[in-house]
N, C-alpha and C positions, 0 to 999 in steps of 0.2 A: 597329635601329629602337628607338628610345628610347620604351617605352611609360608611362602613366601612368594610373591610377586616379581617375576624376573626376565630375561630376555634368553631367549634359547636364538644362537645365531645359526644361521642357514646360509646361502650362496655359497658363492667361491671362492677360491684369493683371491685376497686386496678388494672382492666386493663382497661385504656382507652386509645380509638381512636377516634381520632376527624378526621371532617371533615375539610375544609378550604373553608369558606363561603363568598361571599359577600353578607351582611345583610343591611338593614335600622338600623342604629342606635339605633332605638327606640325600637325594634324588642327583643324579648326575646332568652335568649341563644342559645336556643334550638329550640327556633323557626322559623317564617319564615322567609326565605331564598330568595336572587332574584338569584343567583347563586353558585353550588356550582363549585369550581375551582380545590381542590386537594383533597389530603386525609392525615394524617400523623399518625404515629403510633412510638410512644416511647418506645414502649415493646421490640423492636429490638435492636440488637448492631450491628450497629450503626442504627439510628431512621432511616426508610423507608418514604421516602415523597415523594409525586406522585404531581405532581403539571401540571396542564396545564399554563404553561409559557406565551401563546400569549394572554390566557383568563384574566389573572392575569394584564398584561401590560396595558388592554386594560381598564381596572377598572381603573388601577391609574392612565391614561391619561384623563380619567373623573371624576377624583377627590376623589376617594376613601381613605379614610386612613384605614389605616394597624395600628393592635392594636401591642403594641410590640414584641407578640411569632409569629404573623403573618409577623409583620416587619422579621424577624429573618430568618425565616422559606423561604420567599420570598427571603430574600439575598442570602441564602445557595441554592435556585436552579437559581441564575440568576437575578430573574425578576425585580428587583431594578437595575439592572446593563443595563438591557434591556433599562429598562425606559428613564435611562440616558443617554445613547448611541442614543434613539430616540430621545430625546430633542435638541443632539447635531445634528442630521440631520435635527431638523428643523430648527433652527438657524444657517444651513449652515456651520458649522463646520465642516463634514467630511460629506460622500456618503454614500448612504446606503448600499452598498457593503462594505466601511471600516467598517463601525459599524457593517453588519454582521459577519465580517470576525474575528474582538475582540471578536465577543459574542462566536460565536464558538470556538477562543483559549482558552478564559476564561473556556468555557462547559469540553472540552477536558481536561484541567489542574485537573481542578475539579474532574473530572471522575476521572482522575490516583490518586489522591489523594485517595479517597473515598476508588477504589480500592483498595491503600495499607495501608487503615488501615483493612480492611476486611479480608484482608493475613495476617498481623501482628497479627490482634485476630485469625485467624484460626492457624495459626502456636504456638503461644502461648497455646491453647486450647490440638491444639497434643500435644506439648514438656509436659503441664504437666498433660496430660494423658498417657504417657510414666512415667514421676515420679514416679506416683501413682502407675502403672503397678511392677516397679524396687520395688517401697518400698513394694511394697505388695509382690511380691516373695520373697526379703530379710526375710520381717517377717515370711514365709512359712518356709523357711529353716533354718529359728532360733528355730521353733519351731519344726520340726522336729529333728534336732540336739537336744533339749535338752530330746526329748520322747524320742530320744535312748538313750542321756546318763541317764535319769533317770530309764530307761529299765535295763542299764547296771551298776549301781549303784545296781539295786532291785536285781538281778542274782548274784551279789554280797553277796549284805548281804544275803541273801538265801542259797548261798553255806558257807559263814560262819556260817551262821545258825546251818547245818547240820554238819559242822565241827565239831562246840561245841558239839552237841547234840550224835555225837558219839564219842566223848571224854569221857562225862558223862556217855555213857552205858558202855563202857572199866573201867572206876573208879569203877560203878555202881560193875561188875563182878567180877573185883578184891578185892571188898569190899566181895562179896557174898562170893569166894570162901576163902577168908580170914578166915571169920566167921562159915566155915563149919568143916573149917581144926582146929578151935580150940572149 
């Protein structure tokens, strides 16, 4: 039975999660399963992948293939590095204490990486929600500044307004008493 390592997807539209399956080949996507191994979810930044690592190793010491996202998926926690680190203890190439001892530094490495891109998006995500913060008080205060100057513009013509307007009643009077006197 020709088995194979692959993703059975799960959720909803537009948001899936897949499983990480080892199937029968012949076996429908979504169908049956002899084992599942991890879990992955792409909806995250950066994609969350749960993987049981000894389970996964132990598939492709029996011959499993891994479909390509599975291939991938597999590299990025290890388990293809594992593999190969056990091949070389059995052919006597190193102890199984050296090969633990790389898979660990390799794990280790990894982590810190992972880590800092999760800081690099977290700090990014502050810096520019601070932006947004600045530009949006700048725009607050421009637009305040301009309700008072259009405030102080209106108190303007208004008192010119009334300026004119008692001009015209002084003409007005002088006109009156003009017209009385002749």
């Amino acid at each position: 039975m020709p088995v194979k390592i692959r993703l059975q997807r799960h959720g909803k539209k537009g948001k899936p999660f897949y499983w990480v399956v080892a199937a029968d080949s012949r076996s429908k996507r979504d169908g049956k399963f002899l084992e599942k191994i991890g879990t992955y979810n792409p909806n995250t930044n950066p994609a969350t992948i749960d993987i049981n690592v000894d389970s996964a190793v132990q598939w492709l010491h029996n011959g499993a293939q891994p479909t390509d996202t599975a291939r991938a998926i597999l590299s990025y926690k290890g388990a293809l590095l594992k593999h190969h680190l056990d091949g070389g203890v059995r052919k006597g190439a190193l102890t199984q204490e050296q090969a633990d001892e790389k898979f660990a530094k390799w794990v280790e490495e990894k982590g810190n990486k992972v880590q800092g891109k999760k800081d690099g998006l977290a700090t990014a995500k502050a810096d520019a929600k601070a932006k947004a913060l600045e530009a949006e008080k700048k725009v607050n205060e421009d637009r305040i500044a301009a309700a008072k100057q259009a405030e102080a513009e209106l108190a303007a013509a208004a008192a010119a307004e009334a300026a004119t307007a008692e001009g015209t009643e002084e003409t007005a009077s002088e006109e009156n008493t003009e017209e009385t006197q002749a």
